[in-house]
Structures are given as structure tokens and as C-alpha cells.
C-alpha positions in Angstrom: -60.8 68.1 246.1 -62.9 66.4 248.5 -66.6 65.8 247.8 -67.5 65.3 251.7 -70.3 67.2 253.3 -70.3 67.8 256.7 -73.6 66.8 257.9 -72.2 67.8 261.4 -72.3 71.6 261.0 -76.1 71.9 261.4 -78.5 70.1 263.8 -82.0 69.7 263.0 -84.1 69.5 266.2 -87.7 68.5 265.6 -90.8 70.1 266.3 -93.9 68.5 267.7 -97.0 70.0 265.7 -99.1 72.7 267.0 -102.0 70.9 267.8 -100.2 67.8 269.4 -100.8 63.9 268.9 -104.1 62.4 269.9 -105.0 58.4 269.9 -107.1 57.2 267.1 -110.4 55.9 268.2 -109.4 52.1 269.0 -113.1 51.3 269.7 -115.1 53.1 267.4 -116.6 55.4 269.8 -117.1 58.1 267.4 -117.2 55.8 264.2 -121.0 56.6 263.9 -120.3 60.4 263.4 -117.2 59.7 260.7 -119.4 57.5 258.7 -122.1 60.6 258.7 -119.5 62.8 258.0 -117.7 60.8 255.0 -121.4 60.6 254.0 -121.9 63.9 253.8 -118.1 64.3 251.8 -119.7 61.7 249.3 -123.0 63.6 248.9 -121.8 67.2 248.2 -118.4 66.0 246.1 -116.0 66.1 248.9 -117.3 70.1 249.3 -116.2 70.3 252.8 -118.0 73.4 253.8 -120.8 71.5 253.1 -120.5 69.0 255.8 -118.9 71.8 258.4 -122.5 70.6 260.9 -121.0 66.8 260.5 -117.3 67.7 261.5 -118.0 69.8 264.4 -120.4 66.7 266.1 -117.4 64.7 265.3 -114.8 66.6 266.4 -117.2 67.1 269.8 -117.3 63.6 269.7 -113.6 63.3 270.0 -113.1 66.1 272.6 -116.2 64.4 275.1 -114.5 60.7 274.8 -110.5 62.5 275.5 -109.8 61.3 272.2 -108.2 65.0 271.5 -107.7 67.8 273.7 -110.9 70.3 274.5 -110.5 73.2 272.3 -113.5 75.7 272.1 -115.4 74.9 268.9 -115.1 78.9 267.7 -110.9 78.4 267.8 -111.7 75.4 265.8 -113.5 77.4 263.1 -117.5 77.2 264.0 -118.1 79.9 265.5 -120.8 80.7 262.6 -122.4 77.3 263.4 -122.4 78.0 267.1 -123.8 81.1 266.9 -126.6 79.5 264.3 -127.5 76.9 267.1 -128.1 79.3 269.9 -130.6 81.4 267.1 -132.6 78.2 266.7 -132.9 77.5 270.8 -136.1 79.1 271.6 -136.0 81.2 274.8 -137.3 80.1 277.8 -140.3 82.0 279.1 
């Protein structure tokens, strides 16, 4: 009886992920809003819906440099903290 498997019978094609591959930030362009952001982790015992204010600037950050692709920030998951910010603008008279 042969003990051979035949690896040839099924291909596995790979699959990029769903949000793509960005470049890291060689030059530490957004390195000041990480640091606020790990922080802010530290702070509230790596709680991350504490520090959802300090991911969103980073993640803008990273969109404003082309460090990752522009996404709107409510398909990123602020839309509550977008809609928060435009509360707090007072209206022009």
C-alpha cells in the first residue's frame, strides 16, 4: 500500500487581503501620533475603545502622507467620533 499523497490534486492560489499592503512609515512621519496612541493603550490597560480619538488622528495621519489608501473615516469605524467633532464646531454666524 502506498503512503504517497498527491499534493498535485489541489492548487492553493493565494489571496491578497482585503485591505491591501501599505509601506511602513520609513521616516517617522506619523511616529508622533503612534507614540500618543501606544500612550493612550498604556494609560487605559490596552482598552482600545479608549484610545479610538488617538487611532483615528493616526490612521488620518497615514492616509494624508499616502502611507495607506484614503478610506472614509465612518467605513473605518468613526463614524460616532466624526459625528462628535462636527457637534463641537460652533456654527458660523
Amino acid at each position: 500500500m502506498s503512503t504517497a499523497m498527491n499534493f498535485s490534486s489541489k492548487s492553493f492560489t493565494p489571496r491578497p487581503p482585503d485591505k491591501g499592503a501599505f509601506p511602513l512609515d520609513h521616516f517617522g512621519e506619523c511616529s508622533a501620533f503612534k507614540e500618543r496612541f501606544m500612550e493612550c493603550l498604556r494609560h487605559s490597560g490596552y482598552e482600545s475603545a479608549a484610545c479610538r480619538q488617538s487611532a483615528m488622528a493616526y490612521l488620518e495621519c497615514r492616509m494624508d502622507r499616502q502611507l495607506m489608501a484614503n478610506e472614509p473615516l465612518e467605513k473605518l469605524g468613526f463614524k460616532d467620533l466624526i459625528n462628535e467633532k462636527s457637534e463641537e464646531k460652533p456654527e458660523k454666524s
